[in-house]
N, C-alpha and C positions, 0 to 999 in steps of 0.2 A: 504494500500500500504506500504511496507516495505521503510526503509531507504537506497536512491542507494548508498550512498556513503560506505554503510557495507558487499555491495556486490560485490562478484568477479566481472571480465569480462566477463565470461562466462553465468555468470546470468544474468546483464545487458544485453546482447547480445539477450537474451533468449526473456527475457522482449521486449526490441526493437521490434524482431518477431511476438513479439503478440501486437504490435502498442503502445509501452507506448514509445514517445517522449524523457519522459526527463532523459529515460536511457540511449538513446544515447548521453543526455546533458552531463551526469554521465561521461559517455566514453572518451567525448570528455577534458571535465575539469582535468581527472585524467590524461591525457596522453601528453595534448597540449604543458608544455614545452619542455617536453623531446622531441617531434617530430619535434616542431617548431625554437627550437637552431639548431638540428642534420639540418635541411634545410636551414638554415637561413648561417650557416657554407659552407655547402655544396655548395650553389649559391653566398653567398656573396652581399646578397640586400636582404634588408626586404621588399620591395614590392612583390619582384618577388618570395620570401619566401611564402609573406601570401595567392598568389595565388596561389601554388602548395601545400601550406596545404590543405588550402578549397578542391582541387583536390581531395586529398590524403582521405579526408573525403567524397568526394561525391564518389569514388571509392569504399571505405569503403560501406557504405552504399546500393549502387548498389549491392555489393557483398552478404550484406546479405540479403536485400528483393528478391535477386534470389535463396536465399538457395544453395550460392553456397560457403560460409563460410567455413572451415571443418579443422580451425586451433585449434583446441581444446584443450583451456590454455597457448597459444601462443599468446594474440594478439598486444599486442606490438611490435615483432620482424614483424610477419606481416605487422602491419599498416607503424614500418619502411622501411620495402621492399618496399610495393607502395609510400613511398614518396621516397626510394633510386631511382626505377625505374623512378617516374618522373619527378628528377632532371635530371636524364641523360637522358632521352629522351629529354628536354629542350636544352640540351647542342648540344643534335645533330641536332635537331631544328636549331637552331642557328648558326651552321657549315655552314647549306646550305644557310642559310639568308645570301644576300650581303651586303658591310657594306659601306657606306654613308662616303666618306672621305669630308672635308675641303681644301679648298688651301694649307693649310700646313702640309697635309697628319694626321690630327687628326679627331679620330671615331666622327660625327658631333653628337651623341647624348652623349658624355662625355662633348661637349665642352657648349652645351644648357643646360640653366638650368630650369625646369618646374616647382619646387615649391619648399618652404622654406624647410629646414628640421623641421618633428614633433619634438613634445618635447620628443618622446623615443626613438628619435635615439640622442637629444641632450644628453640623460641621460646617454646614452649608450655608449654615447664617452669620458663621462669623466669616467665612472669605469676601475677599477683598470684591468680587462681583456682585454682590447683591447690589451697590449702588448702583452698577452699569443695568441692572433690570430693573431696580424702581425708575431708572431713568428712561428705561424701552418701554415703561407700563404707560408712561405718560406721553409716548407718541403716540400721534395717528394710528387706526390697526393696520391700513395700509402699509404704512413705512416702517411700522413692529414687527411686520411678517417677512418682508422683503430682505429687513436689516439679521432675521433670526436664521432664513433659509438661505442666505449668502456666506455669515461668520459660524454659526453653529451646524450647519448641513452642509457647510461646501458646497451648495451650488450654485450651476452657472446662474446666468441670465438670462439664457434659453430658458434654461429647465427651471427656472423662477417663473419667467415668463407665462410656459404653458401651462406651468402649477396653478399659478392663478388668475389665468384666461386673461392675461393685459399683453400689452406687444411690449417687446423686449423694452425701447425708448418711456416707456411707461415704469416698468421696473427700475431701472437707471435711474430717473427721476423722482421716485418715491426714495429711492436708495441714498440718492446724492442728498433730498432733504431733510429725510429722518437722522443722516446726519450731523449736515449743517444745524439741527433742531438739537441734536444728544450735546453739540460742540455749543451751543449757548446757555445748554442748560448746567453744562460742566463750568464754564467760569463765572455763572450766575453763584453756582455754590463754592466756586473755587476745590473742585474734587481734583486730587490729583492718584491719576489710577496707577 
């Protein structure tokens, strides 16, 4: 058996087909930060994160024991489209869900609280990034998404683009402003990151 970690996607994928396991283990290790910040951004809770990655993988997965795969040397930008697709299905989900107020008109499950926080989200609150995501929270969603699946997903601007149906010059443009907006908001507070 060859070394997965020496092989493309493509090969891995291939392997998978033919029932080797732990290329889809392969698959899963090479890609899992990049997928699981870009969701983790997108929703904004790491629980709700690591159930639409799982998704995200078992989509995956379905997709190729039906041989219905046909991204070929693409699969990253793929795999982020089914996990783009099922943040925002969540979202719309959630539209229709009615929301449980308190007497004092506050969402009753901000105000419950169900368990301590883990140790990585305690980790997670003291690194130095959390100011650069309070700082993305308060862009545009436009230029939050653009800015999240360019530095956190690696991708292009095509595959920004087709992600979310604008033409390339459109993505550039939210890209270039969400900027310009992060850089004023940075010497407004004087953050030096």
């Amino acid at each position: 058996m060859q070394v997965m970690y020496k092989l493309n996607d493509e090969q891995l994928i291939t392997l998978f087909k033919k029932g080797h396991a732990s290329a889809l283990e392969e698959l899963v290790y090479r890609h899992k930060d990049k997928l699981f910040t870009s969701i983790v951004l997108l929703v904004k809770d790491s629980f709700l994160a690591e159930d639409i990655f799982q998704d995200t993988f078992i989509k995956i997965i379905d997709t190729i024991r039906a041989e219905r795969y046909t991204e070929k040397g693409k699969f990253l930008p793929w795999a982020m489209r089914i996990a783009h697709n099922l943040c925002v299905d969540h979202f719309r989900k959630v539209k229709r869900t009615p929301v449980i107020k308190t007497g004092d008109d506050k969402d009753i499950f901000n105000v419950l609280n169900f368990s301590e926080p883990s140790a990585e989200e305690k980790m997670m609150t003291r690194q130095s990034h959390n100011n650069v995501r309070r700082m993305l929270d308060l862009l545009p969603e436009e230029q939050r998404e653009v800015i999240i699946l360019r530095h956190y997903a690696d991708l292009s601007f095509k595959e920004i683009a087709d992600l979310t149906q604008v033409s390339i010059n459109t993505a550039l443009g939210r890209m270039r402003y969400g900027l310009i907006n992060l850089r004023k908001m940075m010497t407004e507070k004087q953050i030096c990151l």
